[in-house]
C-alpha positions in Angstrom: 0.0 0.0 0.0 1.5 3.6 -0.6 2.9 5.5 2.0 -0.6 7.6 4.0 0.0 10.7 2.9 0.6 12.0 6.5 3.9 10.7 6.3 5.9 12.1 3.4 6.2 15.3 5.5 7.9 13.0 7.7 9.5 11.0 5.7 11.6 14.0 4.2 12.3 15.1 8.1 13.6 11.8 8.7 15.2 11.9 5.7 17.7 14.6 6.7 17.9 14.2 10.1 19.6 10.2 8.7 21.5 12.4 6.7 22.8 15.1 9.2 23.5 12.1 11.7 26.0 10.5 9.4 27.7 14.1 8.9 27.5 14.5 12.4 29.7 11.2 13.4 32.1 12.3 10.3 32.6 15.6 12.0 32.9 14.5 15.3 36.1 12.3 13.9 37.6 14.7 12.5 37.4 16.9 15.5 38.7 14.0 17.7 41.9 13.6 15.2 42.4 16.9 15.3 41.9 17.2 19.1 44.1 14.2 19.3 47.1 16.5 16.8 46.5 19.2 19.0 47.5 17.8 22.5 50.6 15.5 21.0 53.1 17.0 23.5 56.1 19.2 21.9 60.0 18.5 22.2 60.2 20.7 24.9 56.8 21.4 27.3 56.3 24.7 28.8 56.9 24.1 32.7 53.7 25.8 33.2 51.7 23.7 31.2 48.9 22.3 33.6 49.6 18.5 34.8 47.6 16.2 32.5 44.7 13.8 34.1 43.9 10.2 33.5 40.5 10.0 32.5 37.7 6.9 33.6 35.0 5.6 31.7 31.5 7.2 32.4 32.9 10.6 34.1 31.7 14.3 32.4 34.2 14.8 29.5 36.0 17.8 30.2 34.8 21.6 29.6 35.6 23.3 26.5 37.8 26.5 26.3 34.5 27.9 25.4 32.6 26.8 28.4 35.7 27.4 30.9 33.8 30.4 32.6 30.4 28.8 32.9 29.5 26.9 36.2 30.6 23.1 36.0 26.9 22.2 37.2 25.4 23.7 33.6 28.0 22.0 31.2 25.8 19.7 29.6 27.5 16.6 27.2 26.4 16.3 23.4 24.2 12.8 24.5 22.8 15.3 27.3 21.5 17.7 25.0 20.6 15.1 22.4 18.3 13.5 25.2 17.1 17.4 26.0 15.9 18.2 22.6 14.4 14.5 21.9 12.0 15.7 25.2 11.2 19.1 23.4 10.7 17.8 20.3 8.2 15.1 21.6 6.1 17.4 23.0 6.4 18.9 20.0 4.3 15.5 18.9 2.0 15.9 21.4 0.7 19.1 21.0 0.8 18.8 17.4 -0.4 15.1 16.5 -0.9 13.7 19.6 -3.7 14.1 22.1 -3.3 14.3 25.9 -4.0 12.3 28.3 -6.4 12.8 31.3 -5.8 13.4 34.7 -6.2 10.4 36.9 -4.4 9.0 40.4 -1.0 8.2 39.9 1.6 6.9 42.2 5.2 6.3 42.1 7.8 3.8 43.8 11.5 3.0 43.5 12.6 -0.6 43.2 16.3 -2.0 44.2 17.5 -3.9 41.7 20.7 -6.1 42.4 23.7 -5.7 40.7 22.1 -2.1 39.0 21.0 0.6 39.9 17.6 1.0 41.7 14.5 1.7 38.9 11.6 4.1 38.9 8.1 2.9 38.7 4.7 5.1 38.3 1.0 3.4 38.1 -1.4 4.9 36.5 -4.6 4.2 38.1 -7.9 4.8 36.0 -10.8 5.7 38.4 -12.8 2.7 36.9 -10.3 0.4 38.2 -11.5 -2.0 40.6 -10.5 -2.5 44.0 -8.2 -5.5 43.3 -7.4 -4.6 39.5 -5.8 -5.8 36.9 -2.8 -4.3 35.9 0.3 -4.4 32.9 3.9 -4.1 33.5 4.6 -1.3 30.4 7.9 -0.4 28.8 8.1 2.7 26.3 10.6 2.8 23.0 12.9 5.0 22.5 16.2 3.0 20.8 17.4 2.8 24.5 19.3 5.7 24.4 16.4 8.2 24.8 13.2 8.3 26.5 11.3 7.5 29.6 8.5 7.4 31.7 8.3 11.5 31.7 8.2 11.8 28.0 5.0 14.1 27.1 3.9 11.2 24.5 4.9 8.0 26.7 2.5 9.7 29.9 -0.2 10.8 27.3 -0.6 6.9 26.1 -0.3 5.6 29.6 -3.4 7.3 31.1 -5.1 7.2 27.9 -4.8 3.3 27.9 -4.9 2.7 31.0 -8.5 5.2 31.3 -10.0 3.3 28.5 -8.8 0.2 29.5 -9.6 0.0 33.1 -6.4 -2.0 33.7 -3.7 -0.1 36.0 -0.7 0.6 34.2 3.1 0.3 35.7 5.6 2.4 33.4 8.7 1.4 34.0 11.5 4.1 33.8 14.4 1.9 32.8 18.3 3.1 33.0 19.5 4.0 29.2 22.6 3.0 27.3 25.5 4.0 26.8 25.7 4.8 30.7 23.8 1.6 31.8 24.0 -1.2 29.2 22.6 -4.5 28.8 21.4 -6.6 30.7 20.7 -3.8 33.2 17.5 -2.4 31.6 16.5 -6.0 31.3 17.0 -7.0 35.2 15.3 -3.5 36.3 12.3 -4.8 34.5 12.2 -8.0 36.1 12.9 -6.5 39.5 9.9 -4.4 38.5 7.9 -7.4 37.4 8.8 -9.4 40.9 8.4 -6.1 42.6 4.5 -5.9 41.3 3.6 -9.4 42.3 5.4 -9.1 45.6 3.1 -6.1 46.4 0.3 -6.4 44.6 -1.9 -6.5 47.3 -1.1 -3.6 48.8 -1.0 -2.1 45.7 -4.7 -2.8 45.2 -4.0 -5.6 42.1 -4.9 -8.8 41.3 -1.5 -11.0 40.9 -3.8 -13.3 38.9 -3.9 -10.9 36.2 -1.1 -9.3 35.3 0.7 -8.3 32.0 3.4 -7.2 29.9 3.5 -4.7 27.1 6.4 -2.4 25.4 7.1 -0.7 22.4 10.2 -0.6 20.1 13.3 -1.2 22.4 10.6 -1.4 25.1 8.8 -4.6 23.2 12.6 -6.1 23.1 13.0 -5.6 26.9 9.2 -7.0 27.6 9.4 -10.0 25.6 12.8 -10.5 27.6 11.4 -10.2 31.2 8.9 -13.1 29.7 11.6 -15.2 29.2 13.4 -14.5 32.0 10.1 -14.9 34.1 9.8 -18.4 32.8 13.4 -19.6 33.4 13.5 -17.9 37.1 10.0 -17.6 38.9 7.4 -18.8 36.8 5.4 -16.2 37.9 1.8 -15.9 36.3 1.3 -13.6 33.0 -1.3 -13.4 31.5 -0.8 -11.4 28.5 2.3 -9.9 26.0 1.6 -7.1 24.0 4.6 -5.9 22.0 4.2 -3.1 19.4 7.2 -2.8 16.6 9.3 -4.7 19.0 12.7 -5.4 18.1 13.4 -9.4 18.9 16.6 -9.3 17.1 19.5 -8.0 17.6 21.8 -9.3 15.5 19.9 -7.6 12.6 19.5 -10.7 10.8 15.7 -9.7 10.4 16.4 -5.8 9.7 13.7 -5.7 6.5 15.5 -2.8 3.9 12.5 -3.2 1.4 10.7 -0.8 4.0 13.5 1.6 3.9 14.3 1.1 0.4 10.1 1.8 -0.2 10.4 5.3 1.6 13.8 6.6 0.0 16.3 6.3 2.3 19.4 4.5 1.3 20.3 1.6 3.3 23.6 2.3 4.5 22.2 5.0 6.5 19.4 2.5 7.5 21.8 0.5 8.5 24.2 2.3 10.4 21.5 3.7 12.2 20.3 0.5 13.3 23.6 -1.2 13.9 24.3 2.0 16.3 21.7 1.6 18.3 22.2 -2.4 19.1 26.0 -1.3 19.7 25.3 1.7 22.3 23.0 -0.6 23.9 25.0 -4.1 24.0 28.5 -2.6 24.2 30.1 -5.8 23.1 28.2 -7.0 19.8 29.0 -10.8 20.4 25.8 -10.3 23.1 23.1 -10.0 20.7 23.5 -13.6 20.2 22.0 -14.1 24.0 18.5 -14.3 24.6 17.8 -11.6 27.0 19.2 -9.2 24.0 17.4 -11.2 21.2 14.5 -13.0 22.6 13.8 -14.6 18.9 17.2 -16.5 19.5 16.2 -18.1 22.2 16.7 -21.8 22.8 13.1 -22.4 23.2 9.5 -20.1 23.7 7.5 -22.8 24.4 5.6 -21.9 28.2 5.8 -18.1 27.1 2.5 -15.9 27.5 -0.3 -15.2 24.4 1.2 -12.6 22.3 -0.5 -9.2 20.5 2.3 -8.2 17.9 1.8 -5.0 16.0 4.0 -4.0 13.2 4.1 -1.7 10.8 4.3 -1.6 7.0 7.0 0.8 6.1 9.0 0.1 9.5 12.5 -2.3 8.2 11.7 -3.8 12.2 8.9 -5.2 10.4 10.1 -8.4 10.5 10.9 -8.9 13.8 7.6 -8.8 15.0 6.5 -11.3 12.6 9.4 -13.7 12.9 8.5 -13.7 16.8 5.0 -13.9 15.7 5.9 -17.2 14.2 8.4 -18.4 16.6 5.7 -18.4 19.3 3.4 -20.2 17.5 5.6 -22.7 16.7 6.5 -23.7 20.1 2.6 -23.9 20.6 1.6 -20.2 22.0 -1.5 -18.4 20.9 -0.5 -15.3 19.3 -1.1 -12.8 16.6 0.6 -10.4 14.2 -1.2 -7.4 12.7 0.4 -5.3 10.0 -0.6 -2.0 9.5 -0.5 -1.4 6.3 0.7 2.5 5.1 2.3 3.6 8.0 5.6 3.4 9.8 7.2 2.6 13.3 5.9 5.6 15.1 2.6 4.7 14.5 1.6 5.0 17.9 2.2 8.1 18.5 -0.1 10.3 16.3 -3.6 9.8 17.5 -4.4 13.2 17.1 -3.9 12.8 13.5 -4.0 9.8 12.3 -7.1 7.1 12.1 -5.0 4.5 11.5 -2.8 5.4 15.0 -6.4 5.8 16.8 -7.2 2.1 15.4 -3.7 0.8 16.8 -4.9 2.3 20.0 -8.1 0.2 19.8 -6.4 -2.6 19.2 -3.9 -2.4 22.1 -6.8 -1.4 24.5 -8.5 -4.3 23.8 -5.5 -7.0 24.1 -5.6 -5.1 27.9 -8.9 -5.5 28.1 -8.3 -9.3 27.9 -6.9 -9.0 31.8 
């Protein structure tokens, strides 16, 4: 089906910004080789040249010249201001193509997670929820380098889903990569997931029926804690719903006829993919485990019923089908729906876009199933 007119806009956005991204990493090399020419110490240094200082993985890089006056507390790193503008340009989405979401209770709680650092959880309760309720473990996209639980979009969805729904909804506000790679934002959703059955009571929700849902990245990560639920503690699930999940990191599923369909030329696809799996996996010989790829795994036999949602012009396409088909053939009920027009933000414009607002539908309805 052609491209929903909606998108070409979009599409020629994307377009550059693919574009501007490669010229951005060319730059940035060159300024590091000439950085590096720069500091190559003389025949014979100045005695009161300052003493030089080793530096360790994950401190603040150093202030420019330019910056030398400004407080240390405002220097802010290029991933920093990256994250910054992703925030401002997303509620950029909202108020143009999105649609809010209403105002209901929410609550938030901080679980410890062994091993990484503790995670940030916030429920969204819709009024109609009853006294023991039940509820879905959900995990937002976002590559796993930007993103979040504050996100104007990823709040908007949450109460709308979770008011139409009547299910209480736990966003999970997971650690990002490059500062915490995998498998930490894996093991803060299962701490999460242990977490919510550990106090569900108190939390006014039904252990009984509980599920998992996540988009993108997020749909990697929830179709992980599945697996890792089954292997571990066995604890009951109801439901899966992933939405353009990725299930495959070693990119052995990456579909270019999507980004060959819209233009863009697959080295930029590519590099843009294989960038993301590397900032999140640090070493790429991990995206051969199953926690990084759940479609690799051994087996997916004894996993939960599966929604899958993908999109037509999304080159993630075929993950979610792939998975789609690896759970049924290890005997689990699931299904794959293919939207047919659109691409892998989908989700996001129900403001604009019927086919978004069906997606919505859809999703509610898989929650409605708890």
């Amino acid at each position: 089906m052609p491209l929903d007119p909606f998108f070409r806009e979009r599409l020629r956005v994307h377009r550059r910004y693919l574009f501007d991204q490669a010229v951005s990493r060319i730059r940035d090399r060159l300024r590091g080789l000439r950085r590096t020419r720069d500091a190559a110490p003389s025949a014979s240094p100045s005695p009161a040249a300052p003493p030089s200082r080793r530096s360790t993985p994950g401190a603040p890089a150093s202030p420019s010249p330019a910056s030398a006056g400004r407080p240390r507390g405002r220097y802010l790193s290029p991933r920093e201001r990256h994250r910054r503008a992703a925030r401002r340009w997303d509620a950029k989405e909202l108020a143009t193509v999105g649609r809010p979401g209403p105002e209901m209770e929410t609550e938030e709680h901080v679980v410890p997670v062994a091993g990484y650092p503790d995670v940030r959880v916030r429920l969204y309760r819709p009024a109609s929820a009853p006294h023991l309720a039940p509820a879905c473990l959900v995990l937002a996209g976002g590559a796993f380098r930007i993103g979040g639980i504050d996100f104007p979009t990823v709040d908007a969805a949450a109460r709308r889903r979770a008011d139409r729904s009547g299910v209480v909804l736990v966003a999970v506000d997971y650690a990002l990569a490059p500062e915490a790679r995998y498998p930490a934002a894996v093991e803060q959703a299962y701490a999460a997931w242990v977490w919510l059955h550990a106090e569900a009571a108190g939390l006014g929700i039904d252990p009984d029926r509980l599920g998992i849902a996540g988009t993108s990245a997020g749909g990697n990560i929830a179709a992980a804690v599945t697996l890792a639920n089954r292997d571990r503690d066995a604890l009951p699930v109801q439901l899966q719903i992933l939405e353009v999940p990725v299930t495959d990191l070693t990119g052995r599923r990456i579909d270019l006829r999507a980004t060959w369909a819209l233009g863009i030329p697959a080295f930029l696809a590519l590099r843009e993919l294989r960038s993301v799996a590397q900032t999140y996996l640090g070493e790429w010989r991990r995206a051969r485990e199953p926690l990084a790829s759940p479609l690799r795994a051994a087996s997916h036999a004894g996993l939960p019923p599966a929604i899958i949602l993908t999109a037509e012009y999304d080159p993630l396409r075929g993950d979610g089908a792939a998975y789609g088909a690896a759970l049924r053939a290890a005997g689990v009920e699931a299904s794959v729906t293919r939207y047919l027009g659109v691409t892998h933000d989908t989700p996001i414009f129900v403001g604009a876009l019927e086919a978004s607002r069906r997606w919505e539908d859809e999703v509610v309805s898989g929650l409605r199933r708890l």
